[in-house]
CHARMM-style PDB file with segment names, atoms N, HN, CA, C and O in Angstrom:
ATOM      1  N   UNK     1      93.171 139.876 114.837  1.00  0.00      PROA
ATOM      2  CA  UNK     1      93.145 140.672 113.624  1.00  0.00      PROA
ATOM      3  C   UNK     1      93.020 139.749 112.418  1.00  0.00      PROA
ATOM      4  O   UNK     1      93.647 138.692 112.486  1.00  0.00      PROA
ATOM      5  N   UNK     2      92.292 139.996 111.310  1.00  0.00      PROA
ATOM      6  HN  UNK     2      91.783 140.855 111.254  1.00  0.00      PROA
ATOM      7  CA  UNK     2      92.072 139.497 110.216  1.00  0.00      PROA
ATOM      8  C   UNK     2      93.535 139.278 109.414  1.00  0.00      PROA
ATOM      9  O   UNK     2      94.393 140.140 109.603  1.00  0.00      PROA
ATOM     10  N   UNK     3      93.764 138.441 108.754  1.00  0.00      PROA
ATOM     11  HN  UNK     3      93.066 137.740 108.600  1.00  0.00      PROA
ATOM     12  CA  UNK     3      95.105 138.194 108.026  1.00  0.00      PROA
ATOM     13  C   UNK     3      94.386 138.547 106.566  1.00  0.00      PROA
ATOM     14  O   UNK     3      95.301 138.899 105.823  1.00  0.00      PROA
ATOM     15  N   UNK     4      93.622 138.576 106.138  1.00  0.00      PROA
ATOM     16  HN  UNK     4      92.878 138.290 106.742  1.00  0.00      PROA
ATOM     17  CA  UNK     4      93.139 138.922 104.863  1.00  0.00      PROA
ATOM     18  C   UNK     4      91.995 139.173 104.147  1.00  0.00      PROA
ATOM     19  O   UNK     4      91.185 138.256 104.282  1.00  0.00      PROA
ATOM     20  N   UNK     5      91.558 140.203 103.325  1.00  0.00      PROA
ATOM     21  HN  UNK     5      92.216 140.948 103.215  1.00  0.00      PROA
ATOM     22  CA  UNK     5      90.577 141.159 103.356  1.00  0.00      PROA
ATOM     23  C   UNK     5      90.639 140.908 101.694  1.00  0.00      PROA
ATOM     24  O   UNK     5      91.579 141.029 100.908  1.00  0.00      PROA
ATOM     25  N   UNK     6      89.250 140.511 101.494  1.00  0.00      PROA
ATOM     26  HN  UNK     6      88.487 140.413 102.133  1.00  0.00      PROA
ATOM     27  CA  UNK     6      88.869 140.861  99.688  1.00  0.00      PROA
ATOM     28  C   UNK     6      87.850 141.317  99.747  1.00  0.00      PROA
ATOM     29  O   UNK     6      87.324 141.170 100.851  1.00  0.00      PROA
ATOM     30  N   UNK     7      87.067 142.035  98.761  1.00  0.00      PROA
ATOM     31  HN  UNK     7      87.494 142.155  97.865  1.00  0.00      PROA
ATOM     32  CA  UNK     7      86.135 142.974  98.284  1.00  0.00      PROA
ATOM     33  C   UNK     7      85.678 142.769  97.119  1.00  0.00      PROA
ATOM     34  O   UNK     7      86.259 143.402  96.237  1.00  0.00      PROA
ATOM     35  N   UNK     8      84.895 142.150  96.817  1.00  0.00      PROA
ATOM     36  HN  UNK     8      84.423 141.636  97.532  1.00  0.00      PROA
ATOM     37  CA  UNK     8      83.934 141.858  95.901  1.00  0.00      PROA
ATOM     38  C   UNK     8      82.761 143.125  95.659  1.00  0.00      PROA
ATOM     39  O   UNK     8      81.561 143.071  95.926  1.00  0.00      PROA
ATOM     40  N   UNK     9      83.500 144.221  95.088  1.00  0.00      PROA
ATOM     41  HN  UNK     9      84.475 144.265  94.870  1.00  0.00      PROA
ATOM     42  CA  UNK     9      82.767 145.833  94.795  1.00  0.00      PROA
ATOM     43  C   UNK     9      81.734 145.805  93.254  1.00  0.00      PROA
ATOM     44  O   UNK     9      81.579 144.911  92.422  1.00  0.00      PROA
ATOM     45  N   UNK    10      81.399 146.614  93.309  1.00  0.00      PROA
ATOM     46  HN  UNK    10      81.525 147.340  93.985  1.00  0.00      PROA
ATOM     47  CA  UNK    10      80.275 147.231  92.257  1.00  0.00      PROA
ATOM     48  C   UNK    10      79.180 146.367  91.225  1.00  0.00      PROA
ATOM     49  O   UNK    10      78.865 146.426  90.036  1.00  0.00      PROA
ATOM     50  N   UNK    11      78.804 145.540  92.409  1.00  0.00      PROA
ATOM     51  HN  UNK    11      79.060 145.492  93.374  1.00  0.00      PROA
ATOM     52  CA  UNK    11      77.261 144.519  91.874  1.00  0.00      PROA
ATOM     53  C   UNK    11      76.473 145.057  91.091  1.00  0.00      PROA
ATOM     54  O   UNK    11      76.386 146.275  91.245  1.00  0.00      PROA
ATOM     55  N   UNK    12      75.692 144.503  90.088  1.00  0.00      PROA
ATOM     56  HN  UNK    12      75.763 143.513  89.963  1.00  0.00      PROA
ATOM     57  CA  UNK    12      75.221 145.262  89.974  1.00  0.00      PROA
ATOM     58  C   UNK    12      73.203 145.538  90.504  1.00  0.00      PROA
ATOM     59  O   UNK    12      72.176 145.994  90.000  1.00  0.00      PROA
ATOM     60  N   UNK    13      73.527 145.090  91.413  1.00  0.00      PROA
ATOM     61  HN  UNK    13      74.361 144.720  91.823  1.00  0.00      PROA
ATOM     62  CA  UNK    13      72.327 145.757  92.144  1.00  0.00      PROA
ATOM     63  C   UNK    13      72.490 144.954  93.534  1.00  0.00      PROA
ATOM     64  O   UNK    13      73.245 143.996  93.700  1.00  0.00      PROA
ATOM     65  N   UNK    14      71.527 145.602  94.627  1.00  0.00      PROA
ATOM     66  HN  UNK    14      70.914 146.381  94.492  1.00  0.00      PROA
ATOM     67  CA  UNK    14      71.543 144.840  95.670  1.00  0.00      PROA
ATOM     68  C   UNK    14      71.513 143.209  96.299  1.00  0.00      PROA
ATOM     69  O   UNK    14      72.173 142.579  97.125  1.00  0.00      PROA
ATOM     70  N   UNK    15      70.147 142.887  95.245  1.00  0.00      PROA
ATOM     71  HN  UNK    15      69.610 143.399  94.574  1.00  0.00      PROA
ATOM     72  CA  UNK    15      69.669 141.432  95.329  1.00  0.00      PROA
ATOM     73  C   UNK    15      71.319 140.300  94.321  1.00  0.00      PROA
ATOM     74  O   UNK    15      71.248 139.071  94.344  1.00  0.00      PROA
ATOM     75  N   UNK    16      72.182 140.795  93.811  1.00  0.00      PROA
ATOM     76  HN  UNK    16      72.240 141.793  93.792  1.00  0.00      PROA
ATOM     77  CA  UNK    16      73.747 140.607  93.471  1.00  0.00      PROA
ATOM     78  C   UNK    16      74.227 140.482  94.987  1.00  0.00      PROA
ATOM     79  O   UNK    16      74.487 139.370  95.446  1.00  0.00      PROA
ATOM     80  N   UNK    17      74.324 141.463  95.643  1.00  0.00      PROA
ATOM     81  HN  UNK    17      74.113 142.367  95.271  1.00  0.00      PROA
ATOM     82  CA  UNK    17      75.141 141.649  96.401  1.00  0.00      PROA
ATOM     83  C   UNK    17      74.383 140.639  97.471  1.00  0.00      PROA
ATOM     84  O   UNK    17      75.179 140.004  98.164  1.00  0.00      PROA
ATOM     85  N   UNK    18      73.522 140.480  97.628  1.00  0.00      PROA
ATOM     86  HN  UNK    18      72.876 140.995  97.065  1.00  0.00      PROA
ATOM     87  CA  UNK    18      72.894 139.461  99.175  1.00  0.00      PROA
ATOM     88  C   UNK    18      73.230 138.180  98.463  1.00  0.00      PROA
ATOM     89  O   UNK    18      73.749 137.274  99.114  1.00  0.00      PROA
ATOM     90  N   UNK    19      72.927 137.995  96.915  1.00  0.00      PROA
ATOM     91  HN  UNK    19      72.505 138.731  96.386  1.00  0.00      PROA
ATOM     92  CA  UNK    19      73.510 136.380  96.882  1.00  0.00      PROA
ATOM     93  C   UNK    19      74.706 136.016  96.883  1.00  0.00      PROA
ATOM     94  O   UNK    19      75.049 134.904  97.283  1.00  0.00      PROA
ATOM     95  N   UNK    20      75.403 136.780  96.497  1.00  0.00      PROA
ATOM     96  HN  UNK    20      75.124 137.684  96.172  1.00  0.00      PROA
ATOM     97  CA  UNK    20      76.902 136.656  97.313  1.00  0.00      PROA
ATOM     98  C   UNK    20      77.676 136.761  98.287  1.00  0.00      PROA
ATOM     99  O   UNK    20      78.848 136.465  98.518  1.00  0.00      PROA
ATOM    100  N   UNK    21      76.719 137.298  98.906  1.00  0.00      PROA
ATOM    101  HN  UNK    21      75.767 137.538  98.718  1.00  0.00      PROA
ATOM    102  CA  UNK    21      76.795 137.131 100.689  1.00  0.00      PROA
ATOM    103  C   UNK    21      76.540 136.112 100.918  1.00  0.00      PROA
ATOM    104  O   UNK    21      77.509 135.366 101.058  1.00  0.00      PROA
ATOM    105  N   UNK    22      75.283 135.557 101.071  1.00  0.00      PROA
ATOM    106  HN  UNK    22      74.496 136.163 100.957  1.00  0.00      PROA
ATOM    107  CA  UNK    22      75.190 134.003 101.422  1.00  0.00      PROA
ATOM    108  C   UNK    22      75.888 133.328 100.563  1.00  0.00      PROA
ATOM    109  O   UNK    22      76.180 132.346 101.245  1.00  0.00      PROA
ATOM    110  N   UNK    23      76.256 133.199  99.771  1.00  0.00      PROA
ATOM    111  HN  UNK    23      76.019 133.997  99.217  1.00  0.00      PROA
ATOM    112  CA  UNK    23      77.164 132.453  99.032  1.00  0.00      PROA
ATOM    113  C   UNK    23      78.677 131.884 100.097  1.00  0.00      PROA
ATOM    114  O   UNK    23      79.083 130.843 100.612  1.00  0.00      PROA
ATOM    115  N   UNK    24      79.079 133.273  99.983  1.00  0.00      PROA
ATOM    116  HN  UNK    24      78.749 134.119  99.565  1.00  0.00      PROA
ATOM    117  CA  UNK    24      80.385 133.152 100.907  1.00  0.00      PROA
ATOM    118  C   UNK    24      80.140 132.730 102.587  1.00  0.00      PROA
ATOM    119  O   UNK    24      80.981 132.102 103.231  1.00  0.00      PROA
ATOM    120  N   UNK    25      78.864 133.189 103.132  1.00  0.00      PROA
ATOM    121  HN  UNK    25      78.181 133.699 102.609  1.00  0.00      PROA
ATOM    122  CA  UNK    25      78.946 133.046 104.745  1.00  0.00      PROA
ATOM    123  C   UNK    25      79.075 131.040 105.033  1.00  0.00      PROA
ATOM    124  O   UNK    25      79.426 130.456 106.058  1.00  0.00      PROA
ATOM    125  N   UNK    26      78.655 130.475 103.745  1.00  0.00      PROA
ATOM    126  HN  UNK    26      78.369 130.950 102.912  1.00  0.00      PROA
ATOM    127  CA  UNK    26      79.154 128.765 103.666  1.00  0.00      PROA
ATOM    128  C   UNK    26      80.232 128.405 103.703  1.00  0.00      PROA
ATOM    129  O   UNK    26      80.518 127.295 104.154  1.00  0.00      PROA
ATOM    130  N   UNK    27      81.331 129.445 103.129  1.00  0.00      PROA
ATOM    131  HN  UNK    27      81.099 130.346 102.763  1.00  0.00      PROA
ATOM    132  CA  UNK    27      82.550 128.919 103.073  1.00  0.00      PROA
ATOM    133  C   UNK    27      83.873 128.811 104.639  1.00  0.00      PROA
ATOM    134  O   UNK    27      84.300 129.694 105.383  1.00  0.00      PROA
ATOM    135  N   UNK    28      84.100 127.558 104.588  1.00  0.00      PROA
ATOM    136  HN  UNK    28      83.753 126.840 103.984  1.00  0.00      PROA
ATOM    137  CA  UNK    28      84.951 127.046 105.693  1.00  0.00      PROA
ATOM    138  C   UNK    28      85.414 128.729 106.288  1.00  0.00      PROA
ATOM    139  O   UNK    28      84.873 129.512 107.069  1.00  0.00      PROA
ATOM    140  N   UNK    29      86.801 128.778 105.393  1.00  0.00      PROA
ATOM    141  HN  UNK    29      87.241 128.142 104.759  1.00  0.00      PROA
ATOM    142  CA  UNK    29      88.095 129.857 105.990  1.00  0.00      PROA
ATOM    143  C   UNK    29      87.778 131.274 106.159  1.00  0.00      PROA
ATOM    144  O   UNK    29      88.457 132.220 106.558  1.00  0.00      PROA
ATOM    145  N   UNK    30      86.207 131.146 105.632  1.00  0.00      PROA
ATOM    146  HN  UNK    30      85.656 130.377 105.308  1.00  0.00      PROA
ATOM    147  CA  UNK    30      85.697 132.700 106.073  1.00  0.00      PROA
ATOM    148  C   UNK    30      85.415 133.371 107.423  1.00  0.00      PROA
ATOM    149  O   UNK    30      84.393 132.844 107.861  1.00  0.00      PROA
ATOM    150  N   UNK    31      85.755 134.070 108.064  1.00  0.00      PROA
ATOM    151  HN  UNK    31      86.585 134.499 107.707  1.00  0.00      PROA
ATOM    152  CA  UNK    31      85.536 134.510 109.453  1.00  0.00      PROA
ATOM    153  C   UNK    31      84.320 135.653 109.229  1.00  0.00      PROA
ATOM    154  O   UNK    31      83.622 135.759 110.238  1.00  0.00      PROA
ATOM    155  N   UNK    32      84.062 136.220 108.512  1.00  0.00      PROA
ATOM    156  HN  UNK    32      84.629 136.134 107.693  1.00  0.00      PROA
ATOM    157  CA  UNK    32      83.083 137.464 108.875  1.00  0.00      PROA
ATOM    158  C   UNK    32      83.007 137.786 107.289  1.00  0.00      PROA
ATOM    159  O   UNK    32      83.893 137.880 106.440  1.00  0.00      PROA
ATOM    160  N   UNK    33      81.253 137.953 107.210  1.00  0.00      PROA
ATOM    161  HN  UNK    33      80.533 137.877 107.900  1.00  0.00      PROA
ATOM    162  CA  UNK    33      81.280 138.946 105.487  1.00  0.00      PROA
ATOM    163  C   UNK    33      80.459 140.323 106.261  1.00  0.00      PROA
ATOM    164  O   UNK    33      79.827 140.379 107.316  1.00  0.00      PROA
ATOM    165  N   UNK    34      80.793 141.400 105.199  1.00  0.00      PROA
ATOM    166  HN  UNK    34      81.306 141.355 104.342  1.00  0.00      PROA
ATOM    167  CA  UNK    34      80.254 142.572 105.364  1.00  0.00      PROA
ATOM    168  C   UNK    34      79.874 142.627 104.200  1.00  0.00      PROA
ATOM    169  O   UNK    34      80.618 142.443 103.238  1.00  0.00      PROA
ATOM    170  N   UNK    35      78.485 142.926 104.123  1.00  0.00      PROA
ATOM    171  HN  UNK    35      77.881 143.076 104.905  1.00  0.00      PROA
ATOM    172  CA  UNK    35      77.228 143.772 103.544  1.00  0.00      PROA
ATOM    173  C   UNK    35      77.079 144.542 103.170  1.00  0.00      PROA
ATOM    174  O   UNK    35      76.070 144.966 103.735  1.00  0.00      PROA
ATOM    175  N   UNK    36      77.517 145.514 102.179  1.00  0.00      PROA
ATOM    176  HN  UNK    36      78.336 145.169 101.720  1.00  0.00      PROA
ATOM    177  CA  UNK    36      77.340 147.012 102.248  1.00  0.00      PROA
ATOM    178  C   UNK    36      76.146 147.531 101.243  1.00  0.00      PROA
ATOM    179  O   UNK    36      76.373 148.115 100.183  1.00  0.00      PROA
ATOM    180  N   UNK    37      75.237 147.317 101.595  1.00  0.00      PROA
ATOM    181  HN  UNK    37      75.053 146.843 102.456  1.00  0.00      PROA
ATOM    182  CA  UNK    37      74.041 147.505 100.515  1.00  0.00      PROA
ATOM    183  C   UNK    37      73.887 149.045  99.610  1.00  0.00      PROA
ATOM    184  O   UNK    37      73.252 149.206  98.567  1.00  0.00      PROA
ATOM    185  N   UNK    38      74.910 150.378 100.598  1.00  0.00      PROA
ATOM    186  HN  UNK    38      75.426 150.248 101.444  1.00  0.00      PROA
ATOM    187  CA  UNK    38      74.699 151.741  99.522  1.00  0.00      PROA
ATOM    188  C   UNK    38      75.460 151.264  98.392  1.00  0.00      PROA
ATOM    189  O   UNK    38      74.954 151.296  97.271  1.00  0.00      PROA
ATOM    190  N   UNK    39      76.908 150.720  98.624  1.00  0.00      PROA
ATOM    191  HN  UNK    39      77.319 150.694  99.535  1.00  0.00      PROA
ATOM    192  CA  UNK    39      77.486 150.317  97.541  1.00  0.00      PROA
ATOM    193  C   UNK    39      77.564 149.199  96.777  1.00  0.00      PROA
ATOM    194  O   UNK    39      78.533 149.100  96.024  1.00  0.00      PROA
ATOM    195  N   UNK    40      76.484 148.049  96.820  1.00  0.00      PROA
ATOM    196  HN  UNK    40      75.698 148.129  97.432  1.00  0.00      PROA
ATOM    197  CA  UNK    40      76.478 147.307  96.345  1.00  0.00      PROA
ATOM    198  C   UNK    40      77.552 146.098  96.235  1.00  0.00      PROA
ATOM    199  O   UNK    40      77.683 145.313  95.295  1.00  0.00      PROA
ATOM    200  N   UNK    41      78.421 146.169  97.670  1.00  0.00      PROA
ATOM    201  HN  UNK    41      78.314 146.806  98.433  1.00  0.00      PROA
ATOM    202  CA  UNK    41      79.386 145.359  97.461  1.00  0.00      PROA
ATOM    203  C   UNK    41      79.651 144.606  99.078  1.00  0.00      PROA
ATOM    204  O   UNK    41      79.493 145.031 100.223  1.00  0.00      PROA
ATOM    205  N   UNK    42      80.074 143.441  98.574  1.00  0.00      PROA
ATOM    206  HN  UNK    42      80.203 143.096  97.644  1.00  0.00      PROA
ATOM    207  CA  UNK    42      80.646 142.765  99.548  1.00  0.00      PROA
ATOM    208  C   UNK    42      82.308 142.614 100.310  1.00  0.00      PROA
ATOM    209  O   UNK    42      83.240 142.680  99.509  1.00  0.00      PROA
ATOM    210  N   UNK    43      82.662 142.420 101.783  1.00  0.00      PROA
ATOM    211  HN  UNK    43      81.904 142.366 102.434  1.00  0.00      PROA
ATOM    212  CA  UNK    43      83.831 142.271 101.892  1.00  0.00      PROA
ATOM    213  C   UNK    43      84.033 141.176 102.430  1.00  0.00      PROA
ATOM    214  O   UNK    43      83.019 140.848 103.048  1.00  0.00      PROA
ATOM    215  N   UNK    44      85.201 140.092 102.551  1.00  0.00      PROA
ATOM    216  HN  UNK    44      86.024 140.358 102.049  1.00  0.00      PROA
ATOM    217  CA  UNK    44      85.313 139.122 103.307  1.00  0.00      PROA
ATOM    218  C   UNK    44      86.352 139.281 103.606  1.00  0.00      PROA
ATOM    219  O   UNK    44      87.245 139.776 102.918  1.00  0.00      PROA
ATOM    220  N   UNK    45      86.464 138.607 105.453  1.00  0.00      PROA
ATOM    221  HN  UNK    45      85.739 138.205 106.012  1.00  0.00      PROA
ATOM    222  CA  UNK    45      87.572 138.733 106.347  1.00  0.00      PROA
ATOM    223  C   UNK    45      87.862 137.431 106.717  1.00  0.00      PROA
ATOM    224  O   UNK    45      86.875 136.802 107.100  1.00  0.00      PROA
ATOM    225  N   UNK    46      89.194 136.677 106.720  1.00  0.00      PROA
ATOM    226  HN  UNK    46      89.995 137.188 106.409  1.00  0.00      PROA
ATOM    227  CA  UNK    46      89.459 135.821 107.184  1.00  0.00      PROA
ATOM    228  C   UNK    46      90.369 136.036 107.789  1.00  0.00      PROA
ATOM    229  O   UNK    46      90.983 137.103 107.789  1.00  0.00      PROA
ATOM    230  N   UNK    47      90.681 134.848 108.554  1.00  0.00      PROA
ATOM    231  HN  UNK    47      90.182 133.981 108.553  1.00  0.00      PROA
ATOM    232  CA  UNK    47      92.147 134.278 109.931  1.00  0.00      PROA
ATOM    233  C   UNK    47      93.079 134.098 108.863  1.00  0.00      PROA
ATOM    234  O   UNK    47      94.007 134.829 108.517  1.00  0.00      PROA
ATOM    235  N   UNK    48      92.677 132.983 108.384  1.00  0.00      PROA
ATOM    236  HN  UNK    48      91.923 132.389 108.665  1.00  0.00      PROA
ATOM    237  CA  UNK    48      93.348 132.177 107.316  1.00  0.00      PROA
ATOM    238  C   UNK    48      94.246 132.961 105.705  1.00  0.00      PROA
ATOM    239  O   UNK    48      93.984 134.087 105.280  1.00  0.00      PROA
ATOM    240  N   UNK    49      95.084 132.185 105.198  1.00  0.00      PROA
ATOM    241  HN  UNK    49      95.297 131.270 105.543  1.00  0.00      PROA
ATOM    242  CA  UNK    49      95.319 133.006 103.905  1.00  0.00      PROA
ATOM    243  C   UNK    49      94.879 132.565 103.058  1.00  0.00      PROA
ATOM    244  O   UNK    49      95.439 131.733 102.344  1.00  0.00      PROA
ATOM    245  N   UNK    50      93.265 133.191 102.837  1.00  0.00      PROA
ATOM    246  HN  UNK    50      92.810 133.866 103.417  1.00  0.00      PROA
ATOM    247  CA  UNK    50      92.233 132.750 101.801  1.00  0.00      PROA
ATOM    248  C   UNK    50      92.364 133.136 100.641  1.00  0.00      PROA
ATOM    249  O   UNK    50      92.126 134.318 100.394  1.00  0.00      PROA
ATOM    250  N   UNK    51      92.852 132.090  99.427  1.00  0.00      PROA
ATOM    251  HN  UNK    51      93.046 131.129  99.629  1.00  0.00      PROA
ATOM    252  CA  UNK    51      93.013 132.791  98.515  1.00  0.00      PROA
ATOM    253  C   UNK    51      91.569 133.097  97.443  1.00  0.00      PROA
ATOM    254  O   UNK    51      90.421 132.738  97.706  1.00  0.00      PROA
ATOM    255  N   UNK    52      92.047 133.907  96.110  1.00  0.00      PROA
ATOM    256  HN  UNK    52      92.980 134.198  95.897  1.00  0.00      PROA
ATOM    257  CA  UNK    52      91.388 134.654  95.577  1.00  0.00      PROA
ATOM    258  C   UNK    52      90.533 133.468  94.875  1.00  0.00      PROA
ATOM    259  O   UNK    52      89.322 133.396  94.669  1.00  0.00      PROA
ATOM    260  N   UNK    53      91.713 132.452  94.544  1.00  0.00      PROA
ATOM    261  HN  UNK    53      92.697 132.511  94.711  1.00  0.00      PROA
ATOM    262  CA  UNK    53      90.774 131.088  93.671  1.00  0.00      PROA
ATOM    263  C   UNK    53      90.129 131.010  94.175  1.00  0.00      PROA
ATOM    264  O   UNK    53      89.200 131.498  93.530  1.00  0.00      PROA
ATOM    265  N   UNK    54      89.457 130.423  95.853  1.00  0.00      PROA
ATOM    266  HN  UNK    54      90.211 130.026  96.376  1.00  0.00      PROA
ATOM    267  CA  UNK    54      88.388 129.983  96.519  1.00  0.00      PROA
ATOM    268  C   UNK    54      87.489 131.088  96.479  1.00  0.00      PROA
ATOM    269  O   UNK    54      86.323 130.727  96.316  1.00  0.00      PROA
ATOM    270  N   UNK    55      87.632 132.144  96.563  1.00  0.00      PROA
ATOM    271  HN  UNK    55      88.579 132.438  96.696  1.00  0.00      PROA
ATOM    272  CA  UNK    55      86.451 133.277  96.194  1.00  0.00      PROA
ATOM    273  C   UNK    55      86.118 132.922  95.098  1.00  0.00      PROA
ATOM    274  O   UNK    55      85.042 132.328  95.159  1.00  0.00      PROA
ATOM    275  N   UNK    56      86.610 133.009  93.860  1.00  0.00      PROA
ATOM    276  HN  UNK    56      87.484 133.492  93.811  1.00  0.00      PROA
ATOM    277  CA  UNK    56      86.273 133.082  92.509  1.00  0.00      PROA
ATOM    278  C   UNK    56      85.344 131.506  92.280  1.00  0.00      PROA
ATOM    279  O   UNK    56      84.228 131.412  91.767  1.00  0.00      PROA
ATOM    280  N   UNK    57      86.020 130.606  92.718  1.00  0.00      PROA
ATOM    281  HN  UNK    57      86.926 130.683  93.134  1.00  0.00      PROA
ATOM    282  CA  UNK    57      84.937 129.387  92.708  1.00  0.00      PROA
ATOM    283  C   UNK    57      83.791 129.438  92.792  1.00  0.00      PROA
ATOM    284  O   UNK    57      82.926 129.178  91.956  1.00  0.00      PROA
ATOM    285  N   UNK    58      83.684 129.952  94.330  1.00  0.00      PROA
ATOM    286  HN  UNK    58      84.386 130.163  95.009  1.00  0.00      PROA
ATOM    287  CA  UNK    58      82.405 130.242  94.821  1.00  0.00      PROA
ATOM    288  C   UNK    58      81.426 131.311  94.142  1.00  0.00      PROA
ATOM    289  O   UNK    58      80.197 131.243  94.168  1.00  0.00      PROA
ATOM    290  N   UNK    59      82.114 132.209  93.591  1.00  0.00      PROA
ATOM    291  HN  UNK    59      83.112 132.264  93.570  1.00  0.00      PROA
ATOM    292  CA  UNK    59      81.174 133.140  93.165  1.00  0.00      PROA
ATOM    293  C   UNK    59      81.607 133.468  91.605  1.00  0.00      PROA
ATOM    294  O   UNK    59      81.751 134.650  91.294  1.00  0.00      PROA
ATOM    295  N   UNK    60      81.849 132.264  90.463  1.00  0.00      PROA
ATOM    296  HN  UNK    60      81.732 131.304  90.716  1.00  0.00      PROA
ATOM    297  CA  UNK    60      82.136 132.495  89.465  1.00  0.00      PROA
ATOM    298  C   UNK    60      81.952 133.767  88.518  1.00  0.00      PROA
ATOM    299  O   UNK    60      80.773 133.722  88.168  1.00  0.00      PROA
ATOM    300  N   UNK    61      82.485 134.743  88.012  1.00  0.00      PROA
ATOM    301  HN  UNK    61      83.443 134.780  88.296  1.00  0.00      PROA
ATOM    302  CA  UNK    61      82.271 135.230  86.845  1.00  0.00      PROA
ATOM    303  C   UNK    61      82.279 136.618  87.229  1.00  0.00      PROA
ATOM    304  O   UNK    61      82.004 137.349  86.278  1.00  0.00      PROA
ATOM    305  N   UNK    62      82.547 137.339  88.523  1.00  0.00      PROA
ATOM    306  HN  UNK    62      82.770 136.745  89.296  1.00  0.00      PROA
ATOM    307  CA  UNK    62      82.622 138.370  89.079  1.00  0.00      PROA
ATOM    308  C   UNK    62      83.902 139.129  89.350  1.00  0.00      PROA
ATOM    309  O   UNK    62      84.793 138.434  89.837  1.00  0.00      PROA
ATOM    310  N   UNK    63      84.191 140.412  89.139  1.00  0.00      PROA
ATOM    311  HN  UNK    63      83.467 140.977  88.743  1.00  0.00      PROA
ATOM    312  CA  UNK    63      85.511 140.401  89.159  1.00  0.00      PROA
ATOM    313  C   UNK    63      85.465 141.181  90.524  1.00  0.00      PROA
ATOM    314  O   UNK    63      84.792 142.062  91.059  1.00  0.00      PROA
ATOM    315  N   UNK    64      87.181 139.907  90.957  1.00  0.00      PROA
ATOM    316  HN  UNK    64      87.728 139.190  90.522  1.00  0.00      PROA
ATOM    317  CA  UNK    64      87.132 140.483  92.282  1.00  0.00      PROA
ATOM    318  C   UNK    64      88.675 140.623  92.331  1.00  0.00      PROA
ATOM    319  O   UNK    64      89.439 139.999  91.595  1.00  0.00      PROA
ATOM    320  N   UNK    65      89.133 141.714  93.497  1.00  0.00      PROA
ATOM    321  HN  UNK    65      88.513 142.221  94.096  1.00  0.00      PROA
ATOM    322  CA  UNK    65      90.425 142.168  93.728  1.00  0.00      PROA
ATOM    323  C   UNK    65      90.823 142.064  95.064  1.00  0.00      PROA
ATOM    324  O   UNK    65      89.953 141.874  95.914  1.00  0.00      PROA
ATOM    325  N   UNK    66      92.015 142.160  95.392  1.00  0.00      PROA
ATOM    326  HN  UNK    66      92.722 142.314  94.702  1.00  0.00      PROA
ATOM    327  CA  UNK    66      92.347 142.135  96.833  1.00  0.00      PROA
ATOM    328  C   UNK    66      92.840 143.549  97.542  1.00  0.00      PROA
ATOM    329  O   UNK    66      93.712 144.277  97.069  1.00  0.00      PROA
ATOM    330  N   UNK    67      92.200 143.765  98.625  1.00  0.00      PROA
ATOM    331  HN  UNK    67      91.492 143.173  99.009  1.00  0.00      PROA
ATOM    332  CA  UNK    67      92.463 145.013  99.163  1.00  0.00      PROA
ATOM    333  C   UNK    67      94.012 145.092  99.974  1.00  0.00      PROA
ATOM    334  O   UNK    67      94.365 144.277 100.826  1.00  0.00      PROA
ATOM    335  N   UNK    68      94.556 145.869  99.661  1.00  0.00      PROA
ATOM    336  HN  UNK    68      94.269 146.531  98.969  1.00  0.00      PROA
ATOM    337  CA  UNK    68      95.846 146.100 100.121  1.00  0.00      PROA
ATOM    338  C   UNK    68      95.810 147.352 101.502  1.00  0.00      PROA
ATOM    339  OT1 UNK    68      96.857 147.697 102.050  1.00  0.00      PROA
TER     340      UNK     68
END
């Protein structure tokens, strides 16, 4: 089971949402990204307790939240 789940929601358009997909599928502690192209948003699943800084690095200037 995944130990932790963020969501990088409401891109604003698709070609947003695929470069931040590949963006993240580089990063070490990531186990799995999901794609969701109706909604324009990305999710990432890790093992690890990935925090929000290492998202935000990677994908500067986007606001992102953690799913509870």
């Amino acid at each position: 089971m995944f130990q932790k789940q963020i969501k990088i929601a409401k891109l604003v358009c698709e070609c947003w949402a695929k470069k931040i997909f590949f963006q993240l599928i580089s990063i070490d502690s990531v186990e799995k990204v999901h794609l969701d192209i109706l909604s324009n948003s990305v999710v990432i699943f890790s093992k690890k307790d990935l925090s929000i800084a290492t998202i935000k690095k990677e994908v500067f200037g986007l606001q992102i939240y953690e799913m509870t």
